[in-house]
Biotite code that builds the C-alpha atoms (Angstrom):
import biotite.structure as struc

atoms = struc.array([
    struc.Atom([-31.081, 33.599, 55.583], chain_id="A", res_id=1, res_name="UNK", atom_name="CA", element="C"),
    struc.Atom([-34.844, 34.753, 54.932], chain_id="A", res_id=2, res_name="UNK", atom_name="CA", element="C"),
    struc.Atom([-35.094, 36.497, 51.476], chain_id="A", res_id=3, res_name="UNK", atom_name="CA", element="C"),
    struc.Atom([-36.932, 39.573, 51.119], chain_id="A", res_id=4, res_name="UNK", atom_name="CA", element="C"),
    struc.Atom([-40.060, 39.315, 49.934], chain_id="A", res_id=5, res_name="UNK", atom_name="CA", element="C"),
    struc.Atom([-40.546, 41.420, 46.869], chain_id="A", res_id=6, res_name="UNK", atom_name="CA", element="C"),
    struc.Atom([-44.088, 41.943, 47.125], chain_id="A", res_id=7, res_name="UNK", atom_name="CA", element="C"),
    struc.Atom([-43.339, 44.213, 50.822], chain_id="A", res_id=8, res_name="UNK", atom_name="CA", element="C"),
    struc.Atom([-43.603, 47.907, 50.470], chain_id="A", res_id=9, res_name="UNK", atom_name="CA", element="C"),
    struc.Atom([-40.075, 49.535, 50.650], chain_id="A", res_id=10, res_name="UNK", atom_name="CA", element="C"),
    struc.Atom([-37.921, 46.134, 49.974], chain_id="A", res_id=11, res_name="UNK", atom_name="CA", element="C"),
    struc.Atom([-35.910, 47.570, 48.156], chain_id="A", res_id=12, res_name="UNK", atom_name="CA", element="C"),
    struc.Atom([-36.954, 44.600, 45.541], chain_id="A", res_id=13, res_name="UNK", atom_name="CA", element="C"),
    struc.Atom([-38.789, 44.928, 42.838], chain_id="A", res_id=14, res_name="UNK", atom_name="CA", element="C"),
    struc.Atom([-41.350, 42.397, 41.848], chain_id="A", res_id=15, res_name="UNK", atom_name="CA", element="C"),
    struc.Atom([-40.605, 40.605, 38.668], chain_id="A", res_id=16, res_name="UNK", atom_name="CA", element="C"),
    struc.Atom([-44.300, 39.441, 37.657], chain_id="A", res_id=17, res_name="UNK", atom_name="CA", element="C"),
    struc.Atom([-47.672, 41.721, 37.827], chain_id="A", res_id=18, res_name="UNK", atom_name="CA", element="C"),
    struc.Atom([-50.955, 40.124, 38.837], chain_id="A", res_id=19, res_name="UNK", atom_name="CA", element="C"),
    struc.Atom([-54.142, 41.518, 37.639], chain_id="A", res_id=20, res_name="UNK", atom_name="CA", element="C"),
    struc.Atom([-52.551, 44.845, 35.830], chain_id="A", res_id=21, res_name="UNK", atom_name="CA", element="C"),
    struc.Atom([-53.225, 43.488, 32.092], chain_id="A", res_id=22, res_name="UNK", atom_name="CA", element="C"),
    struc.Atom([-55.778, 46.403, 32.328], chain_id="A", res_id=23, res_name="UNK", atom_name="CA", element="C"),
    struc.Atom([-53.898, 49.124, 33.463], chain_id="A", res_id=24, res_name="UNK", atom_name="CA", element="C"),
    struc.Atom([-50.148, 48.137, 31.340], chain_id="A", res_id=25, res_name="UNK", atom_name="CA", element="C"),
    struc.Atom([-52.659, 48.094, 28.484], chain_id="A", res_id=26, res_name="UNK", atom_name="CA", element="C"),
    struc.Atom([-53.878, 51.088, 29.259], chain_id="A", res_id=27, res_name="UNK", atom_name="CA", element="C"),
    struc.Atom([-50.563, 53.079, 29.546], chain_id="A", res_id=28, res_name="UNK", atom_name="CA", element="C"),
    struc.Atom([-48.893, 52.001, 26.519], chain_id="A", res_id=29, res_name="UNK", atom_name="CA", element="C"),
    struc.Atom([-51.721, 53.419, 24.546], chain_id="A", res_id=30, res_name="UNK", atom_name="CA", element="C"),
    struc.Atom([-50.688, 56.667, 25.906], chain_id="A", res_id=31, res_name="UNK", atom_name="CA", element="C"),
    struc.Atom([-47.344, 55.987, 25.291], chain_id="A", res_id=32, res_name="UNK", atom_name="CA", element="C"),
    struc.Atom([-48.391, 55.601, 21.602], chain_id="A", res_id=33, res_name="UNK", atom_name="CA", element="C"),
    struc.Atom([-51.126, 58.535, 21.635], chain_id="A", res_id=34, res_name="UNK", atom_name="CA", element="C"),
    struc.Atom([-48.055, 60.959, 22.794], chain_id="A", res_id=35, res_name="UNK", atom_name="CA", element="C"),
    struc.Atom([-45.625, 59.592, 20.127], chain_id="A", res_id=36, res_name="UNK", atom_name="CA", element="C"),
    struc.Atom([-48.002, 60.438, 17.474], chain_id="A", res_id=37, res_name="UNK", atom_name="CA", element="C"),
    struc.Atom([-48.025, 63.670, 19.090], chain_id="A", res_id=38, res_name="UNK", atom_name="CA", element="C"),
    struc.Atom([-51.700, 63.277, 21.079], chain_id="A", res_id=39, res_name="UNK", atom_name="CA", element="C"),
    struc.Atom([-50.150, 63.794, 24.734], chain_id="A", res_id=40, res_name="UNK", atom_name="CA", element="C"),
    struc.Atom([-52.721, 63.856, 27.922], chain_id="A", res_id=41, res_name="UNK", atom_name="CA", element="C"),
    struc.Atom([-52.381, 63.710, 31.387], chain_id="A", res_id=42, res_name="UNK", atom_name="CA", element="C"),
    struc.Atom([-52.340, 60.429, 33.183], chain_id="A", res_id=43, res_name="UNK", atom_name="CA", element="C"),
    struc.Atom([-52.928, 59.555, 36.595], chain_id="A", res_id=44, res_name="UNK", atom_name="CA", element="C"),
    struc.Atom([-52.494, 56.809, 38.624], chain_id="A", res_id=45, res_name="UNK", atom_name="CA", element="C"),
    struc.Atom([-53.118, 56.995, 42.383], chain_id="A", res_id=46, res_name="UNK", atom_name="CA", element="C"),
    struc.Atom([-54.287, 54.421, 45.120], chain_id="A", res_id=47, res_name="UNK", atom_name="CA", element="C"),
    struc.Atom([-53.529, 53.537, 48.531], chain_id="A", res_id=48, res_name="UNK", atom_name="CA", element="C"),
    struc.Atom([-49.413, 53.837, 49.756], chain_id="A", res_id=49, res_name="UNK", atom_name="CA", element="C"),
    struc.Atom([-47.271, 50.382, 49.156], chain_id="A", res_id=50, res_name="UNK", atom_name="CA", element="C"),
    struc.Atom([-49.483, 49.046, 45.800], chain_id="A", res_id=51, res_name="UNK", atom_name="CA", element="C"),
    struc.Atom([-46.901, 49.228, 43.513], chain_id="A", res_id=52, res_name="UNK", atom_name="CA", element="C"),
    struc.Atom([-47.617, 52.512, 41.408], chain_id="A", res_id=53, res_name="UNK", atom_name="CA", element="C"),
    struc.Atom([-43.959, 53.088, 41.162], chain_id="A", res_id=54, res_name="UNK", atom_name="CA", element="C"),
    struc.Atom([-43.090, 49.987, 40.715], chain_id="A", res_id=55, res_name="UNK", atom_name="CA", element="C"),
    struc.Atom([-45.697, 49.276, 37.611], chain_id="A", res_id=56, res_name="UNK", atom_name="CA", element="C"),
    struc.Atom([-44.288, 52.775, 36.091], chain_id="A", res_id=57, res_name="UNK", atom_name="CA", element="C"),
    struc.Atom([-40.938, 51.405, 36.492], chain_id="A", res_id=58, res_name="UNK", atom_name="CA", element="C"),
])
C-alpha cells in the first residue's frame, strides 16, 4: 500500500519537519511573546493555496 505523502495539499497528513521556515516560526513566536506582555498586533500570513499556512500555524 502507497503511503500518503504528507507534503500533498489536503492529505489529511500533516508534515512532521519544516524546511526553510526558521524565519517565519521565529518570527511568530515573537508575537506570541509581544501579546503576552500585553503588545498584541495583527499578523498575517498569506501565499499561494496548498503551502502549508495552516499547517505551520498548527
Amino acid at each position: 500500500m502507497i503511503k500518503p505523502n504528507p507534503f500533498t495539499p489536503k492529505s489529511g497528513i500533516e508534515p512532521k519537519i519544516f524546511l526553510n521556515r526558521t524565519e517565519e516560526i521565529s518570527l511568530f513566536l515573537e508575537k506570541i511573546k509581544e501579546a503576552k506582555a500585553g503588545l498584541p498586533s495583527h499578523y498575517i500570513i498569506n501565499g499561494e493555496w496548498g503551502i502549508g499556512k495552516t499547517t505551520l500555524l498548527n
